[in-house]
C-alpha positions as CSV (number, residue, x, y, z in Angstrom):
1,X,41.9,-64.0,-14.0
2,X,39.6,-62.6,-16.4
3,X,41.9,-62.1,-18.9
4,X,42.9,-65.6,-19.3
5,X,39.1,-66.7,-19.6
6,X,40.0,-65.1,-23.5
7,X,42.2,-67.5,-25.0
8,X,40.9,-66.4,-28.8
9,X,42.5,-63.2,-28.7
10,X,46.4,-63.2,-29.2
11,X,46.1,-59.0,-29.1
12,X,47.2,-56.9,-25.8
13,X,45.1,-57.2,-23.3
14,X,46.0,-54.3,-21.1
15,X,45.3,-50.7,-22.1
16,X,47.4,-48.0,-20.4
17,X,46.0,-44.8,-20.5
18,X,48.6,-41.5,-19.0
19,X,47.2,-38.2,-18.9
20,X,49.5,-35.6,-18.1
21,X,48.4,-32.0,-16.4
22,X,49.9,-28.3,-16.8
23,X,51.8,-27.7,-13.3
24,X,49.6,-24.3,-13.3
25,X,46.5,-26.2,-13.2
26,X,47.4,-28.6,-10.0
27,X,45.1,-26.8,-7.6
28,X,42.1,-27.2,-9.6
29,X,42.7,-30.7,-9.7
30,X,41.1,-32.2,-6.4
31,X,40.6,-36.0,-5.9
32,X,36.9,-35.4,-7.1
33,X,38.0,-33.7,-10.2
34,X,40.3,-36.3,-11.4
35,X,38.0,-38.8,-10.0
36,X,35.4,-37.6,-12.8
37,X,38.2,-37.2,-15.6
38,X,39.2,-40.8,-15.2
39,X,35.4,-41.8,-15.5
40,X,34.8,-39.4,-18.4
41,X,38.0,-41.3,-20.1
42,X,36.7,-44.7,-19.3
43,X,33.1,-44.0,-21.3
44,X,34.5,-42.1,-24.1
45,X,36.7,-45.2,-24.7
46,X,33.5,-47.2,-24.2
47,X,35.4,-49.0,-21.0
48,X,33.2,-47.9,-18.4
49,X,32.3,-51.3,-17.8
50,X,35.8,-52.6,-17.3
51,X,37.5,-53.4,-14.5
52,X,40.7,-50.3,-14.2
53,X,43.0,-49.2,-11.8
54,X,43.9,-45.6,-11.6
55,X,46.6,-44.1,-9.9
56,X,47.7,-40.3,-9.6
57,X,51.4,-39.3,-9.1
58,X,53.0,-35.8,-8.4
59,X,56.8,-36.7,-8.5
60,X,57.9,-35.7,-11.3
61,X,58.2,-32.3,-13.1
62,X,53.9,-32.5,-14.1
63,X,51.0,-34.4,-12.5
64,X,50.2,-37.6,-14.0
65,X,46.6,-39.9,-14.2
66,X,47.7,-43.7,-14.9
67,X,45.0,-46.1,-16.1
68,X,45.3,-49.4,-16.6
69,X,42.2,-51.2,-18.3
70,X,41.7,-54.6,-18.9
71,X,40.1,-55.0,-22.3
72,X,38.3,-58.0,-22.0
73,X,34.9,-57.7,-20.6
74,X,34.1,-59.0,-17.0
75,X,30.8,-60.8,-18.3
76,X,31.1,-61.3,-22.1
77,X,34.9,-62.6,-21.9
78,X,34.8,-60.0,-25.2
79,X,38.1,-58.0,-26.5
80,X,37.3,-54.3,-27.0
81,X,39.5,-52.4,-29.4
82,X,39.7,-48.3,-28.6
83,X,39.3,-48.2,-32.4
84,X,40.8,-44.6,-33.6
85,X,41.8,-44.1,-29.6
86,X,43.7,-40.7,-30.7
87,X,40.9,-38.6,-32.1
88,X,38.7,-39.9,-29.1
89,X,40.8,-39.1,-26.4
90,X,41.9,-35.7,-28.4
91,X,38.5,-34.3,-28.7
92,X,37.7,-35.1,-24.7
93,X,41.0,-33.5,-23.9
94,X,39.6,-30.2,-25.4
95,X,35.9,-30.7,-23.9
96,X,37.5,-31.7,-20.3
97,X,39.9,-28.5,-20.7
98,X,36.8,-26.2,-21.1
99,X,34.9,-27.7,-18.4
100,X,37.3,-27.8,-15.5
101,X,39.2,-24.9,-16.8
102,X,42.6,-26.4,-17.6
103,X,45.1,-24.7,-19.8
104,X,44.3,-25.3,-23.4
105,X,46.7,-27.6,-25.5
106,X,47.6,-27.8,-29.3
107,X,46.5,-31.5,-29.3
108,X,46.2,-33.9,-32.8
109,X,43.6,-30.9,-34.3
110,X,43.7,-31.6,-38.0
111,X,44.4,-28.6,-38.9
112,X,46.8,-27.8,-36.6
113,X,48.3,-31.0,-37.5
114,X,48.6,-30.3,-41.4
115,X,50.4,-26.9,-40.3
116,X,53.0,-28.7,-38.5
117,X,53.4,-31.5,-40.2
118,X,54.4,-35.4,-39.5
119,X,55.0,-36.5,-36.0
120,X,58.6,-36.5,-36.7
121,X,58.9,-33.5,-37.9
122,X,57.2,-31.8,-35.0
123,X,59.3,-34.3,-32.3
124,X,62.3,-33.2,-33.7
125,X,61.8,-29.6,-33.2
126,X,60.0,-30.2,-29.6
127,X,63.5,-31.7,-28.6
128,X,66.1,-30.0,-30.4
129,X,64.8,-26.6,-30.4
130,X,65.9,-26.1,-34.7
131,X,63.5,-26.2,-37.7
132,X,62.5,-29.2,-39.3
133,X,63.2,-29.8,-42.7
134,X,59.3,-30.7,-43.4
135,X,59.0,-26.5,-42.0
136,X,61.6,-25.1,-44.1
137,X,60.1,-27.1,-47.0
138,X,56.5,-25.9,-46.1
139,X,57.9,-22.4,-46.2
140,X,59.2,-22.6,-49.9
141,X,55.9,-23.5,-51.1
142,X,55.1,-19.9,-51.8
143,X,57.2,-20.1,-54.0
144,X,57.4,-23.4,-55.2
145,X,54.3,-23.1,-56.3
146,X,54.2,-20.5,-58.6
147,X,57.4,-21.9,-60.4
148,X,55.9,-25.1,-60.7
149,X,53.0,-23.9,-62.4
150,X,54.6,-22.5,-64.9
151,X,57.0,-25.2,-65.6
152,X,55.9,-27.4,-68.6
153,X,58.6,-29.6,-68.3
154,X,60.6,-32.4,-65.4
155,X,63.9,-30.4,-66.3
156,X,62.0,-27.1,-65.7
157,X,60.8,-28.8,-62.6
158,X,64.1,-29.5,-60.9
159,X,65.2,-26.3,-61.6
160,X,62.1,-24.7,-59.4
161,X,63.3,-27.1,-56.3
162,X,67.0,-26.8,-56.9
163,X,66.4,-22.7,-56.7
164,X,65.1,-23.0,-52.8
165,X,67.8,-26.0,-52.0
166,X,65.8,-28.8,-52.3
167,X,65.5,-32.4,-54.9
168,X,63.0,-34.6,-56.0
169,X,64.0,-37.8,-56.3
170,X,62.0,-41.4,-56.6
171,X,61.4,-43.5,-53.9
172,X,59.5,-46.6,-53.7
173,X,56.1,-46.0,-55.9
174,X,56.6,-42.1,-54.8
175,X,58.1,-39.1,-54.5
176,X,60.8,-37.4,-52.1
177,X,61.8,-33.7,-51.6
178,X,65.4,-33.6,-50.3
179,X,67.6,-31.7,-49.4
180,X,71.2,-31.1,-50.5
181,X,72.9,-33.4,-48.5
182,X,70.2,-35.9,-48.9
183,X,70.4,-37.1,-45.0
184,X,66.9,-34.9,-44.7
185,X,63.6,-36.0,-46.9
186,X,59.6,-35.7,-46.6
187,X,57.6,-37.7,-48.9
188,X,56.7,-35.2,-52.0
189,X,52.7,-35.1,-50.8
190,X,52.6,-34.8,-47.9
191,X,54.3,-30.9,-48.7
192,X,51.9,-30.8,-51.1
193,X,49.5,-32.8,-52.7
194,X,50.4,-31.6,-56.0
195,X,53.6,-32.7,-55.7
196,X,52.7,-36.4,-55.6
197,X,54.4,-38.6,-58.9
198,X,50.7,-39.2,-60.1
199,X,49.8,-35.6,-60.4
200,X,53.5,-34.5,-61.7
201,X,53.7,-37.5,-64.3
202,X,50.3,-36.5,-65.1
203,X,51.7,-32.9,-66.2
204,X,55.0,-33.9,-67.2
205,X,54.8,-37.6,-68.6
206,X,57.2,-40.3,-66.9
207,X,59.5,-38.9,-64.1
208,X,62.9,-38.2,-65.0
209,X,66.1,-37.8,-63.2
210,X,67.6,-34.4,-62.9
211,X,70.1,-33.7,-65.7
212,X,73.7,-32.6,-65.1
213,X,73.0,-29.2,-66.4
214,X,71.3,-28.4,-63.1
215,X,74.7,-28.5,-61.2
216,X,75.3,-25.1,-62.3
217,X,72.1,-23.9,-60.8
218,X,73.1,-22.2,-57.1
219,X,70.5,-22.1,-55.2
220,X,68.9,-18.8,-53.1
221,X,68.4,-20.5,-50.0
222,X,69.3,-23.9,-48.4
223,X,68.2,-25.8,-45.2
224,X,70.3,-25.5,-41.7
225,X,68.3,-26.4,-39.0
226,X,67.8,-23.1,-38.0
227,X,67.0,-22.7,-34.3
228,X,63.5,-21.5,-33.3
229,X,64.1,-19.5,-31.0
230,X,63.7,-15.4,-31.4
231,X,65.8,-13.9,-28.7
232,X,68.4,-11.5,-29.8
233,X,71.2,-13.4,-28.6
234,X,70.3,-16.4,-30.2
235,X,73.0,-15.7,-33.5
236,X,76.4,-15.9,-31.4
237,X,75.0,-18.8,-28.9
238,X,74.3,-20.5,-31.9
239,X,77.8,-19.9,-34.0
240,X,79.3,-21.3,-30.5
241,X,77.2,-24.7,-30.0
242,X,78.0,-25.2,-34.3
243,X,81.9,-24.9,-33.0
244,X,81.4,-26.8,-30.0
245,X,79.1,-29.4,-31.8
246,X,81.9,-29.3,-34.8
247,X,84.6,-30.4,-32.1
248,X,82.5,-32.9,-30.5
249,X,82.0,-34.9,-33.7
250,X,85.7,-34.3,-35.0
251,X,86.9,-35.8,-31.4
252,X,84.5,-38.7,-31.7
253,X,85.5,-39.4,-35.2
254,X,89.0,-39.5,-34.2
255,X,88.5,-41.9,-31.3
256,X,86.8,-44.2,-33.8
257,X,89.2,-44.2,-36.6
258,X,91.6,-45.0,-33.8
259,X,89.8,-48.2,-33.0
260,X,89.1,-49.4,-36.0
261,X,93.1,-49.5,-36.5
262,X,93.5,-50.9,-33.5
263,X,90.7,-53.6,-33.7
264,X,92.1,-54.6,-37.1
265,X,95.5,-54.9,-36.2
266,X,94.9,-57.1,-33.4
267,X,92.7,-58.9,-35.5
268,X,95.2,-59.7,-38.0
269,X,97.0,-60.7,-34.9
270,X,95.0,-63.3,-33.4
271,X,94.0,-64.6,-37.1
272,X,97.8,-65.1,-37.6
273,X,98.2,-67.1,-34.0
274,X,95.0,-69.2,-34.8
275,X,96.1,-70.2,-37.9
276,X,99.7,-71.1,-36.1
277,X,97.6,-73.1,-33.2
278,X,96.1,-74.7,-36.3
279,X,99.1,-76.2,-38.0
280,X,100.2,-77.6,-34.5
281,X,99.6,-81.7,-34.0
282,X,98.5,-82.1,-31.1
283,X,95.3,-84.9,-30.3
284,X,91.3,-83.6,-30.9
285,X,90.8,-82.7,-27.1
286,X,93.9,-80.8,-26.6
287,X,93.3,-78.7,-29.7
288,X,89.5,-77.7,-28.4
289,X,91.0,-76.6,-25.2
290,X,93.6,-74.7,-26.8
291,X,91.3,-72.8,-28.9
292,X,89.0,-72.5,-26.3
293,X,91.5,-70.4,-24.1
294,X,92.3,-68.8,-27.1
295,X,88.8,-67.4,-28.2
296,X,88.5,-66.0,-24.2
297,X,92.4,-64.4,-24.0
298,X,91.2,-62.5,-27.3
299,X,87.6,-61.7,-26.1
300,X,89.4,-60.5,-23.4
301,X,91.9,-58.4,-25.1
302,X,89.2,-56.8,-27.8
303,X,87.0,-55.7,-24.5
304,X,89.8,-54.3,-23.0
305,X,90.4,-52.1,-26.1
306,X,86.7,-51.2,-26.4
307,X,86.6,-49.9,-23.0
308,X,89.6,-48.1,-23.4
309,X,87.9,-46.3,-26.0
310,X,84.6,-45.9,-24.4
311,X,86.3,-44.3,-21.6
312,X,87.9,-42.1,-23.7
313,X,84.8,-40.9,-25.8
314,X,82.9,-40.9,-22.3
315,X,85.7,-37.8,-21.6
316,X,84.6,-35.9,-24.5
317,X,80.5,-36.5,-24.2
318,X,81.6,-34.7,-20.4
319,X,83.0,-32.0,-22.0
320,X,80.7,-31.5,-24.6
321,X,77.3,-32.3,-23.1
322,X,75.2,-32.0,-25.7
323,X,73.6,-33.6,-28.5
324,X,71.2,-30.7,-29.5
325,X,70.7,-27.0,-29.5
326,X,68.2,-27.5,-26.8
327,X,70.7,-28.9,-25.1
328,X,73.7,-26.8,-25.4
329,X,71.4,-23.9,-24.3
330,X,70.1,-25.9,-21.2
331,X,74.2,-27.1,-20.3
332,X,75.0,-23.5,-21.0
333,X,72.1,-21.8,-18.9
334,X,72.9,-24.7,-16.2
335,X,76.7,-22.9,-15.9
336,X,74.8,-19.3,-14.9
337,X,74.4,-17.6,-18.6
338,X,71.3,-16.1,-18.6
339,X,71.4,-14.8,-22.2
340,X,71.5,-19.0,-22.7
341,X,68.4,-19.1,-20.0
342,X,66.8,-16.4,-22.2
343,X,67.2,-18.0,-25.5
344,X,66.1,-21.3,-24.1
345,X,62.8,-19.8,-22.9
346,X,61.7,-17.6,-26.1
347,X,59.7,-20.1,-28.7
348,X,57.1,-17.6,-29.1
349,X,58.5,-14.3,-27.9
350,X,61.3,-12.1,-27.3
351,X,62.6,-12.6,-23.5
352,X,65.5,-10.7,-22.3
353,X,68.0,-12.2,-20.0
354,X,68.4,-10.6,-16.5
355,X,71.2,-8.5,-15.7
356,X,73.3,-9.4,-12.9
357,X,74.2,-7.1,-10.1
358,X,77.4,-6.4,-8.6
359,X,79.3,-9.4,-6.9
360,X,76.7,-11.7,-8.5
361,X,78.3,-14.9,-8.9
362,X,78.9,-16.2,-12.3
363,X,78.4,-20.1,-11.5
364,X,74.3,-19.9,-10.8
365,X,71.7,-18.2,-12.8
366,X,69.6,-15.4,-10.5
367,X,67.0,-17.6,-9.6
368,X,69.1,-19.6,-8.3
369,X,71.4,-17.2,-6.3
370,X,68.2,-15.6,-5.0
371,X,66.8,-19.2,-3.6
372,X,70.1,-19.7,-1.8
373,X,69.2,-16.4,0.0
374,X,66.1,-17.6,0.9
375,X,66.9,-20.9,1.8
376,X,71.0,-21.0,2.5
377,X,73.0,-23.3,0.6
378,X,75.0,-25.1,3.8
379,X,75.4,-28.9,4.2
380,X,72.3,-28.8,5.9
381,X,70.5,-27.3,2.9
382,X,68.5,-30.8,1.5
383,X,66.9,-28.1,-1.0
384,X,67.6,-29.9,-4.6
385,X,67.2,-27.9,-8.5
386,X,67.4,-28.8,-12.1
387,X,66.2,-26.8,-15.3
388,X,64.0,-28.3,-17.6
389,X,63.8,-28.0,-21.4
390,X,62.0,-25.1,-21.6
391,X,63.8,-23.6,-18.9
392,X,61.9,-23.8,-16.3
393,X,64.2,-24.0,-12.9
394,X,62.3,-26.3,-10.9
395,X,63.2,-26.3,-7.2
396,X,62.5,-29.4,-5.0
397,X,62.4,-29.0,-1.6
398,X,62.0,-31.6,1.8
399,X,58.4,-32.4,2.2
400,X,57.8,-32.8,-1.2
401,X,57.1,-29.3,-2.1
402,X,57.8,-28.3,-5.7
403,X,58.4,-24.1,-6.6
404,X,59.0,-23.8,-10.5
405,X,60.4,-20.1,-11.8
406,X,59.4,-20.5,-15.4
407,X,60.6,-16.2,-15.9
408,X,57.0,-15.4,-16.3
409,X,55.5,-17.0,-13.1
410,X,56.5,-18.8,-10.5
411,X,54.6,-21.9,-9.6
412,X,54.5,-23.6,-6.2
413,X,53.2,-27.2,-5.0
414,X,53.2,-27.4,-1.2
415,X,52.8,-30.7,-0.5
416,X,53.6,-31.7,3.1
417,X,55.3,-28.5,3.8
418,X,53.5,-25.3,4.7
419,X,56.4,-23.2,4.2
420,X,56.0,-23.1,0.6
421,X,53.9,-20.6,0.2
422,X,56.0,-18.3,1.8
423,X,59.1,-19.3,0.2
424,X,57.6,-18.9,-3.3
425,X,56.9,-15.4,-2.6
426,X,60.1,-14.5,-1.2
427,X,61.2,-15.9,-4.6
428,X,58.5,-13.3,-6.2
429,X,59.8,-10.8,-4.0
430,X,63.1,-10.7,-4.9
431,X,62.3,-10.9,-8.5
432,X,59.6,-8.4,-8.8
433,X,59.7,-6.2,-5.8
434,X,57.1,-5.9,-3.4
435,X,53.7,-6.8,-5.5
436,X,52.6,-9.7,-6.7
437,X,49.4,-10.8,-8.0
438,X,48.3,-14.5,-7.2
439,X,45.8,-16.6,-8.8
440,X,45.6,-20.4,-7.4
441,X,49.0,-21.7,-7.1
442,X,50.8,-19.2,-9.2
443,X,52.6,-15.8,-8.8
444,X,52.8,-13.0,-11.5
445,X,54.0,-9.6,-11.8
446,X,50.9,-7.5,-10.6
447,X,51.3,-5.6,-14.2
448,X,51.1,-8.8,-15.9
449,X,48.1,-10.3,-14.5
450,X,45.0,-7.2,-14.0
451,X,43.3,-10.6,-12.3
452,X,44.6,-12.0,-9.1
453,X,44.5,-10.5,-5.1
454,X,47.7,-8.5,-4.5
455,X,49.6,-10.6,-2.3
456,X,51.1,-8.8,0.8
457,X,54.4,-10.2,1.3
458,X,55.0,-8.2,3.9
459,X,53.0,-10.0,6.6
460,X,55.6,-13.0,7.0
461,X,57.1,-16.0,4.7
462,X,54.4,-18.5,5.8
463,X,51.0,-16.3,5.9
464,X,50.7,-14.7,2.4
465,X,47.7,-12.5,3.3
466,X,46.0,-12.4,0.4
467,X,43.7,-8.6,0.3
């Protein structure tokens, strides 16, 4: 109702705000302390006065805060624009994290921002687990630079990018840096500012094209989407996901050049028959009916064929599950290879995959095996699991009780079921032996953590006496 009392405005007038929480920090966040984020949200967005509803959900992987604000003033009838929204909320997100003692997160810094580039260059690594092109750009400028500065002409130029596998080539009133293959490119200033055309045509005169001469120039190092990871094992998992990927896109080529011969041979067909129908005398009525029935019999027909060939490409996406090298290492560490599990978890350090033990099945990673110990895996069992991402093996369990094995700690959310607790050390148990240390909601190897009361898991499943 007070929306529509603006009828200037032809701007949203709903502002959804979602904040999203570490799963380590859930127990410092009680129904006061989100009560005073969501207020401390509302005035830095100068919507305090607004009318909001807030809601808090805990269903999914990590707790979320949902806001919905209605931007038009309850007394002024006014539209307020959250002008430069992203700084604001960034620079509260780093004051609230300090205040409540939350784990501390990258953010929109500006400088960390400038070290990792565009927003698409950083999504694209955050999902498929490889280097950007922008990052293996940014790590040529060392010696990009050097070469450039020494290069007093645009043929010398080339040459200094076409040594490290990349091009400059126009674009629009710019510059692009690409790469070989010219399916990858970053606008020339944003890898460096004095790579933009004004400051190179201010150096070299009017931009020209590379010559031919260049294509005897091989290059010392190209692009390929390296992956980021730094586990050992990382090499031969991923010459097997290029093979598999290779297949993939071979058998999905196949399928369709086989229906575009298909779909234009039945094409031709129906074309000839229309025409035929055409030729026919027969009165104005009769022919719209005929080529009525027409059109559907060969709508019908063309469907037919496309679902024939989206069954068959549906068989090969089964097989080869993947799109990325995230997720190859996620299908491959869902099968029970932990050296896939392991790979999968090391972005910033080295993490060695668990051994298995003797009669340890082969279809189930260890954490997996050791929660069907703990909790049996009968039809009765309504215990559910899946692996995120970063692989994480997040267990869900009746009652709403959450217990995430992330390999360095294991994080439990009771919820409605008090037996969590004492399931999640079991879990610590088996993994670490007898000691654990526990801080909040979270279990650690007691040699990883000096902080933390030992936890005696001795005393029973459902106790954890804490001493």
């Amino acid at each position: 109702m007070v929306q529509a009392t603006n009828v200037r405005t032809t701007k949203e007038k709903t502002y959804h705000l979602l904040v999203s929480f570490r799963p380590e920090d859930e127990d410092k966040l009680t129904p006061e302390v989100l009560k005073k984020i969501e207020l401390e949200f509302a005035q830095a967005l100068a919507l305090s006065e607004h009318q909001r509803h807030a809601g808090v959900h805990k269903n999914t992987d990590n707790l979320h805060l949902h806001v919905a604000y209605n931007l038009i003033h309850p007394e002024r009838r006014t539209r307020h624009e959250p002008f430069r929204d992203f700084s604001v909320r960034d620079r509260l997100c780093r004051k609230l994290e300090q205040k409540y003692g939350l784990t501390p997160d990258n953010g929109r810094d500006e400088k960390i921002t400038q070290a990792k580039g565009p927003d698409s260059a950083r999504a694209y690594e955050a999902h498929s687990g490889q280097e950007s092109f922008f990052s293996y750009a940014r790590k040529q400028l060392d010696f990009l630079r050097p070469a450039l500065a020494q290069a007093k002409s645009w043929p010398e130029a080339h040459r200094a990018f076409r040594q490290y596998g990349l091009t400059l080539k126009p674009h629009g009133n710019g510059l692009v840096v690409q790469d070989f293959s010219g399916r990858q490119a970053i606008k020339a200033s944003d890898l460096d500012h004095d790579f933009s055309k004004a400051r190179m045509e201010k150096r070299f005169g009017a931009f020209q094209v590379p010559g031919q001469d260049l294509a005897n120039v091989k290059p010392e190092t190209t692009y390929k989407a390296a992956p980021l990871q730094v586990e050992a094992n990382r090499g031969r998992l991923f010459d097997e996901y290029q093979a598999a990927r290779e297949k993939r896109r071979a058998a999905l080529d196949q399928i369709r050049a086989m229906e575009c011969r298909i779909l234009e041979t039945l094409n031709r067909h129906w074309d000839k028959n229309q025409a035929a129908i055409k030729r026919l005398p027969m009165l104005r009525h009769h022919r719209r009916k005929t080529m009525e029935e027409f059109r559907k019999r060969k709508s019908a027909e063309l469907a037919n064929i496309r679902q024939q060939m989206k069954s068959k490409r549906d068989e090969i996406k089964a097989t080869y599950p993947f799109n990325s090298w995230s997720q190859f290492l996620k299908d491959q560490a869902g099968r029970g290879q932990e050296e896939a599990l392991a790979v999968l978890r090391s972005r910033k350090e080295k993490i060695w995959a668990e051994h298995r033990g003797f009669g340890q099945p082969q279809s189930s990673l260890r954490s997996i095996a050791r929660m069907k110990e703990i909790l049996g895996s009968g039809p009765g069992s309504a215990w559910k699991y899946h692996l995120d991402g970063k692989g994480t093996v997040i267990f869900n369990l009746p009652g709403g009780g959450v217990i995430r094995d992330s390999g360095a700690a294991i994080h439990f959310r009771p919820g409605n079921d008090d037996r969590i607790r004492g399931v999640a050390a079991k879990l610590a148990q088996a993994r670490w032996g007898p000691e654990s240390s526990l801080i909040g909601q979270t279990l650690k190897p007691r040699l990883e953590s000096a902080r933390g009361a030992q936890l005696n898991l001795n005393s029973g499943p459902s106790t954890g006496i804490m001493r």
